[in-house]
C-alpha positions as CSV (number, residue, x, y, z in Angstrom):
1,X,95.7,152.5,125.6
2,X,94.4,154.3,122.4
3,X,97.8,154.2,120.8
4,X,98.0,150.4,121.2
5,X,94.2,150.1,120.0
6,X,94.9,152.4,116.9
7,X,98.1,149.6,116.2
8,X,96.0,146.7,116.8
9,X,93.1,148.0,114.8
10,X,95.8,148.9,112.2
11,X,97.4,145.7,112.3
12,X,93.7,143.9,111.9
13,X,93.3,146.0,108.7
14,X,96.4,144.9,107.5
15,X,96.0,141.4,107.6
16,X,92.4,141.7,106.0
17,X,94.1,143.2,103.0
18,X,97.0,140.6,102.8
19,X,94.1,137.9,103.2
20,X,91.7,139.6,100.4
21,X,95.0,140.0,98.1
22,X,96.3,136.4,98.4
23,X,92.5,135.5,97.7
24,X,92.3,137.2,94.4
25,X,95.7,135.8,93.4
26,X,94.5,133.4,90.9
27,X,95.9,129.2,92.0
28,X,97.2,128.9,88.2
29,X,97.0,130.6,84.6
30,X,96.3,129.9,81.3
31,X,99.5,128.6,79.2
32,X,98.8,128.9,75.4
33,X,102.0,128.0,73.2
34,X,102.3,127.5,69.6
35,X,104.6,124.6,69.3
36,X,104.9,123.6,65.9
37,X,101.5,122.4,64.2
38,X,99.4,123.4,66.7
39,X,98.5,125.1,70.2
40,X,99.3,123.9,73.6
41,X,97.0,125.0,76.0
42,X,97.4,123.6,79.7
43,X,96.6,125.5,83.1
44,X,100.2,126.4,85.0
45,X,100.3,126.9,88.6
46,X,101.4,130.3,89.8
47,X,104.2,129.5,91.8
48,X,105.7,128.5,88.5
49,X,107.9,130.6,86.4
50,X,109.5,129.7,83.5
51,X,113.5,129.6,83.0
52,X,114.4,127.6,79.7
53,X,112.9,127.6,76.4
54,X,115.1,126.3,73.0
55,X,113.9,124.3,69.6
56,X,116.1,122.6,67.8
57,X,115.2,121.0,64.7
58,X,111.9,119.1,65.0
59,X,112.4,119.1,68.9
60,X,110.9,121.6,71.5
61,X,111.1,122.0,75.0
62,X,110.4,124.7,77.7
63,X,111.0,124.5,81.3
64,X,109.3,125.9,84.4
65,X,110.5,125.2,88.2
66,X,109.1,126.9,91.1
67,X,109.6,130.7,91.5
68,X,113.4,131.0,93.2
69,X,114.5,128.3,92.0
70,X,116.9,127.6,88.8
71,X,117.6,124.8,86.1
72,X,120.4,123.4,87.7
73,X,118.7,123.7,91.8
74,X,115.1,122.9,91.3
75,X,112.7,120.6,93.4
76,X,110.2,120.4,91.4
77,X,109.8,121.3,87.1
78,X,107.2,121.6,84.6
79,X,108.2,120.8,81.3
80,X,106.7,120.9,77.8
81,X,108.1,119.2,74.7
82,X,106.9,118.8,70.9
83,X,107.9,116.5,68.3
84,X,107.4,117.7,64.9
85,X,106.2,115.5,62.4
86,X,106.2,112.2,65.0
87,X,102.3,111.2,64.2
88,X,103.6,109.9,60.6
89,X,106.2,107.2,62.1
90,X,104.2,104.0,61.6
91,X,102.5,101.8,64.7
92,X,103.4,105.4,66.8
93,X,101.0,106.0,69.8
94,X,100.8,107.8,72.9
95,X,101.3,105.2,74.7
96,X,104.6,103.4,72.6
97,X,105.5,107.5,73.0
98,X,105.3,107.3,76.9
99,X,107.1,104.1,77.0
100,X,109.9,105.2,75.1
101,X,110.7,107.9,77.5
102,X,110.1,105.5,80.7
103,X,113.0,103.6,79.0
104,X,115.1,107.1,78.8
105,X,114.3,107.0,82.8
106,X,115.0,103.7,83.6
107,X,118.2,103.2,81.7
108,X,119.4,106.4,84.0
109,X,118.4,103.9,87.4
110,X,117.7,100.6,86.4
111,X,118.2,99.2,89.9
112,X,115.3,101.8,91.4
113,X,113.4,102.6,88.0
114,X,109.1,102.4,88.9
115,X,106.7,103.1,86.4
116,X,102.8,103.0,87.0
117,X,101.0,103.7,83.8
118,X,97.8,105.5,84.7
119,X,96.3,105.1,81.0
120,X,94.8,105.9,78.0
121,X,92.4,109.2,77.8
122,X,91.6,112.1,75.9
123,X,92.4,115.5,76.4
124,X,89.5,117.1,73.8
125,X,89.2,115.3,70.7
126,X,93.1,114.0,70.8
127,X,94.5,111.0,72.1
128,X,96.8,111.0,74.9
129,X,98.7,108.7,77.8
130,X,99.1,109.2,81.3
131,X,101.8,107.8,83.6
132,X,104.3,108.0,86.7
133,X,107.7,107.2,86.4
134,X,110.6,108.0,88.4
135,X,113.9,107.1,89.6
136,X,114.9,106.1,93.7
137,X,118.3,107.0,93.0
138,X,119.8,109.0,89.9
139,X,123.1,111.1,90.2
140,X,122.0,113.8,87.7
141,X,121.9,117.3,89.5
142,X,123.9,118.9,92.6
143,X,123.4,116.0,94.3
144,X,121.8,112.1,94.0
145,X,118.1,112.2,94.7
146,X,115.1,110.3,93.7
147,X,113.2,112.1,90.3
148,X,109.3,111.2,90.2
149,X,107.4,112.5,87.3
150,X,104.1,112.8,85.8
151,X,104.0,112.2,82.0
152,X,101.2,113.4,80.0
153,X,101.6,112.2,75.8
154,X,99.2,113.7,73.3
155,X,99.4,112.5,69.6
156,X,98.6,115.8,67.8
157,X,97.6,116.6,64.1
158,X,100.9,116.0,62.8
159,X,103.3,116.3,65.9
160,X,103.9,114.9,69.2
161,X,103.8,116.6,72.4
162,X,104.3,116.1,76.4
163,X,103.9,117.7,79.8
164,X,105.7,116.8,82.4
165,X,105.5,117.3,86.0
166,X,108.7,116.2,87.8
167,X,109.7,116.2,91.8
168,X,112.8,115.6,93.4
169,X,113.6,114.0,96.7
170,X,115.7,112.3,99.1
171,X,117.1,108.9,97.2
172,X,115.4,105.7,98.1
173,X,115.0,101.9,96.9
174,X,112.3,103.3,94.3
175,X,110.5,107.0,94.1
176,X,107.0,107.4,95.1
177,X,105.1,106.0,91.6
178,X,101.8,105.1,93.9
179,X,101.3,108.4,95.4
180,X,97.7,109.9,94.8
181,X,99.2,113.2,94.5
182,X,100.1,112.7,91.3
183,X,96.2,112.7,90.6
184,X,95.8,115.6,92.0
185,X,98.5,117.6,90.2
186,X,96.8,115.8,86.8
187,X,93.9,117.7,87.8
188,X,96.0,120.9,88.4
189,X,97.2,120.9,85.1
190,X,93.3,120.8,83.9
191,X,92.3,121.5,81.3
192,X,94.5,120.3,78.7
193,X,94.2,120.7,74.9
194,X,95.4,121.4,71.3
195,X,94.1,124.1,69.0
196,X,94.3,124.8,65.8
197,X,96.8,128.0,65.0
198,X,94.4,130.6,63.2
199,X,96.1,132.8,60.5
200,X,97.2,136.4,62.2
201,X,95.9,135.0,65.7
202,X,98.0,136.4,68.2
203,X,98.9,135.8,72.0
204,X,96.5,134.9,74.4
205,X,95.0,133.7,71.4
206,X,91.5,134.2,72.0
207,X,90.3,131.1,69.7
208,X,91.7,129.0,72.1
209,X,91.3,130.4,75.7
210,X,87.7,130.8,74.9
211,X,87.3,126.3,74.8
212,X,88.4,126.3,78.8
């Protein structure tokens, strides 16, 4: 009997530790980038690990799914682009920005393309445009699936960015636009910013973590 209580006392402990551990794992962490002009600073949740990063020309993107996953098998992807130089082609604006990559989306599933725009707001002192698009059925992938995803524009000093939160699922007549989730991962990806890039400032670039 005191061999079993000694287990079950140990076994008690154990879990208390696990519990304490996973509590002091932190939900998300800071993401600073210098992309071009400026810093990108947005909050990533932990499960996320990143698995693709190139620039080419004035174009930027990097790529995050969840942790196991790969770029080819993901369910669901954080991406963030940049645009160099974009702010100085005339009439642009977060929102013409957003709309020109709904029509990217729809022109991969124009018989299930949704779009709910969410709208105009500020993310600090810079503009920006929120939205859901998505696909019900697109063939891109291992297999066809729907693709839902929420699109964040910012208009930057001089260049354009996004951040893009992307799920797939089973195919359907049209994805899941009006789902309040995609509220709630807006707020996970709180707060989001752009910050200057200070001469000799390096990584976690204290000038900027120090405005969350």
């Amino acid at each position: 009997m005191r061999a079993r209580t000694t287990t079950l006392a140990a076994l008690a402990a154990s879990l208390l530790l696990a519990a304490a551990v996973q509590a002091q794992a932190p939900l998300s962490f800071r993401v600073i980038s210098p992309i071009f002009g400026q810093l990108v600073a947005f909050a990533m949740p932990s499960r996320f690990a990143a698995v693709f990063e190139n620039t080419r020309g004035g174009h930027y993107i990097r790529e995050a799914v969840l942790k196991g996953e790969t770029p080819e098998r993901w369910t669901q992807m954080i991406t963030v682009t940049g645009e160099k130089g974009m702010t100085l082609t005339p009439g642009s604006s977060p929102e013409m920005f957003a709309g020109t990559m709904a029509g990217g989306f729809k022109s991969a599933c124009p018989d299930s393309f949704a779009a709910r725009p969410l709208g105009e707001t500020r993310f600090g002192r810079f503009e920006g445009f929120v939205a859901v698009i998505g696909c019900g059925r697109i063939d891109s992938g291992p297999t066809r699936h729907s693709e839902t995803t929420l699109l964040i524009t910012l208009k930057g000093t001089s260049d354009y960015y996004t951040i893009q939160w992307a799920e797939r699922g089973p195919e359907s007549d049209e994805p899941p636009v009006n789902d309040i989730s995609w509220q709630a991962r807006l707020r996970d990806l709180s707060p989001i910013d752009l910050c200057p890039i200070m001469p000799g400032e390096a990584a976690p670039y204290p000038s900027c973590l120090n405005k969350s």
